[in-house]
C-alpha positions, 0 to 999 in steps of 0.5 A: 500500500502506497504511503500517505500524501502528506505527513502532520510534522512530528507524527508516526506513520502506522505501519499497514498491519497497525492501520488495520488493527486500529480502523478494526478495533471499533467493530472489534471492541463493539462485538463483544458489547453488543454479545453482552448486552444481547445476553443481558436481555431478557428473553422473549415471553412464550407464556402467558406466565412469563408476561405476568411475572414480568409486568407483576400486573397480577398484583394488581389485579389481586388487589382489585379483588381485595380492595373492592367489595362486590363488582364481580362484573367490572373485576372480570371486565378488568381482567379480560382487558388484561387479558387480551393485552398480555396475549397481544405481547405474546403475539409480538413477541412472535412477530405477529401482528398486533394492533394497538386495540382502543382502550377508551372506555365508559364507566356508568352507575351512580356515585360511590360505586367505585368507578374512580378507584378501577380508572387508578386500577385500570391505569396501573394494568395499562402501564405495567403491560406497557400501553401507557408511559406512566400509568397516572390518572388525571380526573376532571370534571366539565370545569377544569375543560370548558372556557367561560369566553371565546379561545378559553376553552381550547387552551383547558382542554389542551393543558388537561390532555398534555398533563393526562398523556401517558396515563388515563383521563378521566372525565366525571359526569361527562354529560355536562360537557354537551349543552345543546341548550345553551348556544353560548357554551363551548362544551362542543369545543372541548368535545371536538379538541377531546375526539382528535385526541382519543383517535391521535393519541390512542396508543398513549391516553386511555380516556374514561368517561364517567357518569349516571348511565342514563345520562351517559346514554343520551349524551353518546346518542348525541355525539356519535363520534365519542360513542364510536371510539368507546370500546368497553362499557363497564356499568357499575351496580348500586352495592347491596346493604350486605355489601355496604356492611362489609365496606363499613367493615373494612373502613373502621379497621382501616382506621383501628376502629370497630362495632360493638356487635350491637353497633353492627345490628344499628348500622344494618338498621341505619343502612335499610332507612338511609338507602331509600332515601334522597342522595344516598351515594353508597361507599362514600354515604358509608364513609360520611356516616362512619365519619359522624358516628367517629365525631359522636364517639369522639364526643362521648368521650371527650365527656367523660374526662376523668375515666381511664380510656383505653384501646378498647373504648378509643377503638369501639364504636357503640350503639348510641354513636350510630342511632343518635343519626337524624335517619333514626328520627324520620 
């Protein structure tokens, strides 16, 4: 091989073999990285097991199942979803095609049946199989979208999405963004801004509209291209007073709180007259209730200052703190 054409003034030319080594030795050093970190990852999933064990989404839906009382219908909604993205990653994972599947959803039934707490869920199974980036659950209602004046509206609305992208939205009593009633209101706005973002971005927002299910029902018969891009409708049933008792269980132990036996036979007696009652929100009637008979308890001991308290009467909820309820009264 010739010699070069010009020499820099105090350097060593390389002789041919050195030249070859030296233009090799990037490849060369590059081989070996490239066969560690090929050994390093970790192996394509061939069962369903191997995705599960990778994702841990089952902890998840383990404690769906522990945290929620009833519901057997959305927790196995839930699962079915799961269980079509686990076997979209087995797909994949043997080159087979897998569209992205729309994940938008409808969550109906009335307040305190737990449609917030399976969105945050639902979030948390989308991220570990890895469909969202982040997994977080942004909640708004038709306040934090719409405008109150002209070009209000699109800057809300596109403040809320930027913060949702890669997580779940989830818009409570969506209905309320639809006024056909009011020629003035920019709830359309926000619904047109909200359509191109659900089928843009679908593969990195999962949006939940929430509300009454009649309501819900009138507002996709009026927005037919919102209606279209829901894939699943989860309609969450009122709890039963069976199940309402176990909620308020699970509550006061969550807070080292418990019923005299006799205190339980009153709050089963409480829940019968509050159900049929106007406003009745189920688990979270149940928690305001909780939270006053507490404040009753609270004041039943603060009035006996003198008496030596211990954990038993700091932890026990009586029978007066519940029938002392106005429910009783009516």
């Amino acid at each position: 091989m010739a010699g070069p054409l010009y020499a820099i003034p105090g350097a060593v030319a390389p002789s041919a073999p050195a030249a070859a080594a030296t233009s090799a030795s990037p490849a060369a050093a590059g081989a070996p990285a490239a066969a560690a970190e090929a050994a390093a990852a970790p192996p394509a999933p061939r069962t369903v097991a191997d995705v599960l064990r990778a994702s841990q989404v089952e902890a998840v839906l383990d404690e769906l199942e522990r945290d929620l009382v009833g519901l057997a219908p959305v927790k196995q909604r839930i699962r079915d979803i799961a269980a079509l993205l686990v076997v979209d990653k087995l797909r994949l994972a043997h080159g087979l095609a897998a569209a992205t599947p729309s994940l938008h959803m409808s969550f109906t039934g009335n307040p305190g049946t737990g449609k917030t707490t399976v969105a945050l869920r639902m979030a948390q199974v989308l991220h570990r199989l890895g469909y969202v980036r982040k997994g977080h659950l942004v909640a708004v209602t038709r306040d934090d979208l719409v405008g109150q004046y002209i070009g209000h509206t699109a800057p809300k609305t596109k403040e809320v999405l930027n913060k949702a992208l890669g997580g779940v939205l989830f818009i409570d009593e969506a209905y309320y963004l639809y006024r056909p009633d009011n020629e003035r209101d920019y709830g359309q706005e926000a619904i047109e801004i909200l359509l191109q973002v659900m089928e843009n971005q679908r593969d990195d927002l999962v949006v939940i509209l929430a509300g009454y299910k009649e309501r819900m029902d009138t507002f996709f018969r009026s927005n037919p291209g919102l209606s279209s891009r829901i894939a699943h409708h989860l309609d969450f049933p009122d709890y039963t007073p069976a199940e309402l008792e176990a909620i308020a269980e699970r509550m006061l132990a969550g807070m080292s709180y418990r019923f005299a036996p006799a205190a339980a036979r009153a709050f089963a007696e409480y829940l019968g007259r509050r159900i049929g009652q106007p406003h009745f929100a189920n688990a979270r009637s149940v928690r305001n209730a909780l939270d006053r008979a507490r404040l009753r308890q609270a004041s039943r001991l603060f009035a006996e200052r003198e008496r030596v308290l211990g954990a038993a009467e700091l932890t026990t909820i009586e029978e007066s703190d519940i029938r002392a309820s106005r429910v009783f009264a009516q």
